[in-house]
C-alpha positions as CSV (number, residue, x, y, z in Angstrom):
1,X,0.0,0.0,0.0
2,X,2.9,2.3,0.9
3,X,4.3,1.2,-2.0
4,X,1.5,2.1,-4.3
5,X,1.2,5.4,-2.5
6,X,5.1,6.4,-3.4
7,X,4.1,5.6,-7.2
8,X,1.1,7.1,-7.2
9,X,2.8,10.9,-5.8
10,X,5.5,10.4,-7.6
11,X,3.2,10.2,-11.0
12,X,1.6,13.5,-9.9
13,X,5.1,15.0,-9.2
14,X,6.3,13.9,-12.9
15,X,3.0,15.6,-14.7
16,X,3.4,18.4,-12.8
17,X,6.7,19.3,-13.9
18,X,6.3,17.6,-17.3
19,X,3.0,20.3,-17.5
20,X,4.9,23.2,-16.1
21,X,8.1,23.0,-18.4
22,X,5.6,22.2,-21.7
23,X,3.5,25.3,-20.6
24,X,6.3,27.8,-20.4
25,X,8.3,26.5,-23.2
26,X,5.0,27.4,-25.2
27,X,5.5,31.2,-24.0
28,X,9.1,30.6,-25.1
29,X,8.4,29.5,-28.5
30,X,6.0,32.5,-28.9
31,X,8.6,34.9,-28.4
32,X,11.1,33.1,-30.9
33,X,8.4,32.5,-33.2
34,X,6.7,36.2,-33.2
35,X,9.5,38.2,-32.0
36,X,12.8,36.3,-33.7
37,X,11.1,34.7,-36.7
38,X,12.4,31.2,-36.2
39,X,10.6,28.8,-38.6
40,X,7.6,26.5,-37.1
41,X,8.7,23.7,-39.2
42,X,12.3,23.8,-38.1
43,X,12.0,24.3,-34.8
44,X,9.4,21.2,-35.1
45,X,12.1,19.2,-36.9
46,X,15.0,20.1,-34.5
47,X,13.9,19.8,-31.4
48,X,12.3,15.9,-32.1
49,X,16.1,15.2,-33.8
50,X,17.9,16.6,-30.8
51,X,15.6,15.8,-27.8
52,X,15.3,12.1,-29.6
53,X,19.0,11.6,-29.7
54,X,19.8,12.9,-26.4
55,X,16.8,10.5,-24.7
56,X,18.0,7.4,-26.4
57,X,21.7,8.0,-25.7
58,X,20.6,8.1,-22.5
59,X,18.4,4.9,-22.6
60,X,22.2,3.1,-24.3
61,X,23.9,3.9,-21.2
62,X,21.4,2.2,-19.0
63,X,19.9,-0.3,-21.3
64,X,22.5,-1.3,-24.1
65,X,20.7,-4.1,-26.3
66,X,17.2,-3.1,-25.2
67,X,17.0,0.5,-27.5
68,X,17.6,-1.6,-30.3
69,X,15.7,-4.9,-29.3
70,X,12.0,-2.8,-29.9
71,X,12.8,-2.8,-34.0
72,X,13.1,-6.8,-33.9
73,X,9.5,-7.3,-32.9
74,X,7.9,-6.4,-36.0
75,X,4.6,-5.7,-34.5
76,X,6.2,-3.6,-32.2
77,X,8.1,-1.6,-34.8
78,X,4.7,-0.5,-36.8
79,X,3.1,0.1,-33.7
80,X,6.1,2.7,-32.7
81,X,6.5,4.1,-36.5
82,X,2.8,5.1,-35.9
83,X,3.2,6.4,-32.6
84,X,6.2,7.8,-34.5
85,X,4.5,9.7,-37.3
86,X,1.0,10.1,-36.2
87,X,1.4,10.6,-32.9
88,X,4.4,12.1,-31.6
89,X,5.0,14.7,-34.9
90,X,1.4,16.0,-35.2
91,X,1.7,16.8,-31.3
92,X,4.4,18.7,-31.8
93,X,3.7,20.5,-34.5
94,X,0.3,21.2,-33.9
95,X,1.1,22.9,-30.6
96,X,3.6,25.4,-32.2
97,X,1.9,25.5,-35.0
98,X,-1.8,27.1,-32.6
99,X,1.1,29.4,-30.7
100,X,2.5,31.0,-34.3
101,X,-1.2,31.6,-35.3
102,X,-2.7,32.5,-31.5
103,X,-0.7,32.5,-28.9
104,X,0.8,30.2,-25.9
105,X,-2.2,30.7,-23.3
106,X,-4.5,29.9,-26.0
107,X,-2.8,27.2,-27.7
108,X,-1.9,25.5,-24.4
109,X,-6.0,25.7,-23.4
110,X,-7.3,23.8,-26.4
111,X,-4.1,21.1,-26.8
112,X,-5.6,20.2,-22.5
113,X,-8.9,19.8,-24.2
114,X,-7.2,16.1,-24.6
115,X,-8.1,14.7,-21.7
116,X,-12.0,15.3,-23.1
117,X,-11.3,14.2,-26.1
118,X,-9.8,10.5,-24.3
119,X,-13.0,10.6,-22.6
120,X,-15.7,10.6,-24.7
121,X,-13.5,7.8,-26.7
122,X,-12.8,5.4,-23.8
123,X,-16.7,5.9,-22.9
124,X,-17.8,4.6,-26.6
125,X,-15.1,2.1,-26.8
126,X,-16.2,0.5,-24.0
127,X,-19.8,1.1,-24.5
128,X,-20.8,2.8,-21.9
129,X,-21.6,6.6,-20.5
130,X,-19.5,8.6,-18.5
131,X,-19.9,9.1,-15.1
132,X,-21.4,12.0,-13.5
133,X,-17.9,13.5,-12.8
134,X,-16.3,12.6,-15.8
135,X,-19.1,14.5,-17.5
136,X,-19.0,17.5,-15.5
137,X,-15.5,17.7,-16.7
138,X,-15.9,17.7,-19.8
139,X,-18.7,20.0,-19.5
140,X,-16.5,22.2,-18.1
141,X,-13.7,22.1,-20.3
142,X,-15.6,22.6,-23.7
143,X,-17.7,25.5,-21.7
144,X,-13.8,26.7,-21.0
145,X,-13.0,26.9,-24.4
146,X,-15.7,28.1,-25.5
147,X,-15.5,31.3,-23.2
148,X,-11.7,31.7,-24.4
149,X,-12.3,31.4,-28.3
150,X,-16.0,34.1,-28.3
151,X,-15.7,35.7,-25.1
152,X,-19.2,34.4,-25.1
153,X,-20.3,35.7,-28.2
154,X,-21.3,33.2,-30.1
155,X,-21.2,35.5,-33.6
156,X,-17.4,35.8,-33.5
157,X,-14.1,34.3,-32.6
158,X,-11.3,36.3,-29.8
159,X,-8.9,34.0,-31.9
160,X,-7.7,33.6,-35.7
161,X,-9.7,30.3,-37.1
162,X,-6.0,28.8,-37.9
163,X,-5.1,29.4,-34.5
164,X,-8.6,27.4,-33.3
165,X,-7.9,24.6,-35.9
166,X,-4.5,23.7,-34.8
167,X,-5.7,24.1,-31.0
168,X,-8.2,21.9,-31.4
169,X,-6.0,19.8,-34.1
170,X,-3.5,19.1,-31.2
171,X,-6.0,17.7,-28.6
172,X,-7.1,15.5,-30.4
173,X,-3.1,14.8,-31.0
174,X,-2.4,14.8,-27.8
175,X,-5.6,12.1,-27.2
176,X,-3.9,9.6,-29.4
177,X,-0.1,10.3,-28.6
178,X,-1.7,9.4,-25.3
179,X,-3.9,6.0,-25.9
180,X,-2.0,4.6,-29.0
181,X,1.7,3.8,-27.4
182,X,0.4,2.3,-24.0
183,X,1.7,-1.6,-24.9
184,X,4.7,-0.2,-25.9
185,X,5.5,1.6,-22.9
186,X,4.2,-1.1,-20.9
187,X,7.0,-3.3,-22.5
188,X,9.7,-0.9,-23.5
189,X,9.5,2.0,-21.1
190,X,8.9,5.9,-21.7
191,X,13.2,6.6,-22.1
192,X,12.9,4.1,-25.3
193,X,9.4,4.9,-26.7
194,X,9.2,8.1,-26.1
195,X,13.5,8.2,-28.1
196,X,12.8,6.6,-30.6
197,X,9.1,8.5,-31.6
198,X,11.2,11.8,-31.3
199,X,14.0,10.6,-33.6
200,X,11.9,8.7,-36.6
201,X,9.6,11.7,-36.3
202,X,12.2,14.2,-36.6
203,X,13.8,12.0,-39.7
204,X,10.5,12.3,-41.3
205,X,9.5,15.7,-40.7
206,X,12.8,16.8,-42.1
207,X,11.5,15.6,-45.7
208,X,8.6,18.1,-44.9
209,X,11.4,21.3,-43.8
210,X,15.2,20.0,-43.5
211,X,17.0,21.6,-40.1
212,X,19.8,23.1,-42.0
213,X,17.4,25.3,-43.5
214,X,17.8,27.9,-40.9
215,X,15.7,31.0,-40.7
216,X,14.7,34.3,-38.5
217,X,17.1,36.5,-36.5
218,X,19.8,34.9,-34.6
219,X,20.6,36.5,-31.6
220,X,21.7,35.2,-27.5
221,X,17.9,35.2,-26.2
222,X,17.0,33.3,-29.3
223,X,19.7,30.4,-28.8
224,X,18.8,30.8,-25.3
225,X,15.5,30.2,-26.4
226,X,15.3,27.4,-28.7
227,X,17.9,25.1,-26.0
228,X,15.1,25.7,-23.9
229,X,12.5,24.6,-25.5
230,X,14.3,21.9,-26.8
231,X,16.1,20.5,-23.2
232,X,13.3,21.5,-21.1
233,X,9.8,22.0,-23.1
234,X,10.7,18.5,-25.0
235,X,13.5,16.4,-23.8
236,X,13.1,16.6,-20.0
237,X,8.9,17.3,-20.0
């Protein structure tokens, strides 16, 4: 029971921080994106290349044979190339794609719609309705977002239409990055999974904007910046 206990606050401890460092990396990535001009796309690409090499060196030192043991399986493998390409890069990109066209408040708001999203679809996957809590949640967070995208005006948006897209775009992202990789993780662990899905979709996202095809205006705050986002906002969140 103790045991349990431990886990269980030490899972709060980890989303906290994860949820912190994501959240203010998005108010750094605003000001790189709005104020530097640093390229969506590249900073997409670079910081899943990066952040997935660093996480899976990390996983060699501890693991050896086991980072590369998850290809053999070929079920395995298709199931991580999807987590790969359909999970882990629309995520990303979708969240900095809603903080170029809003902002970070905003685009950090509709990606937590998520855990709404997860609901309704455990509820009809497992046939059956949600429970009085779980539907006062998710009341509340459409009502939310609502309020944040009209100011309760239900004749116009506080918020560019791309910027509501992507938003809502990247919960529904962040519903299946969620659901789709639980075996794996269950099997592998998060330092393997989590590698590999940066890396392979980093590789392919680079056909889509390559990183050496640098852009915006380079200057301390925006290195500063984009290690950031990149160390904290990804790799360690």
């Amino acid at each position: 029971m103790r045991e349990k206990k431990i886990t269980r606050t030490r899972g709060i401890i980890l989303i906290l921080t994860g949820s912190i460092l994501w959240g203010v990396s998005g108010t750094v990535a605003q000001y790189v994106f709005q104020e530097q001009h640093v390229s969506v796309e590249w900073l997409t690409a670079v910081r899943l290349l990066i952040s997935g090499m660093l996480l899976l060196g990390f996983s060699y030192r501890k693991e050896k044979r086991n980072v590369w043991a998850i290809w053999k399986d070929k079920k395995d493998a298709r199931s991580l190339t999807v987590f790969s390409i359909i999970g882990m890069v629309p995520l990303q990109y979708s969240f900095l794609a809603g903080i170029q066209h809003g902002n970070a408040a905003t685009a950090t708001v509709l990606q937590f719609l998520g855990p709404a999203v997860i609901t309704c679809y455990l509820a009809i996957h497992s046939k059956r309705l949600p429970t009085l809590k779980e539907s006062c949640v998710v009341f509340l967070a459409v009502l939310g977002t609502f309020l944040l995208v009209t100011h309760g005006d239900i004749h116009r948006l506080s918020i560019s239409g791309w910027a509501l897209f992507w938003g809502l775009f990247s919960a529904v992202a962040l519903a299946f990055y969620t659901l789709q990789p639980h075996i794996l993780l269950a099997k592998w662990g998060a330092n393997i999974v989590v590698g590999w899905g940066m890396l392979v979709g980093g590789l392919a996202f680079s056909f889509i904007h390559p990183p050496w095809e640098i852009e915006g205006h380079w200057s301390f705050s925006t290195y500063a910046g984009v290690v950031f986002i990149i160390l904290f906002g990804t790799l360690i969140a």
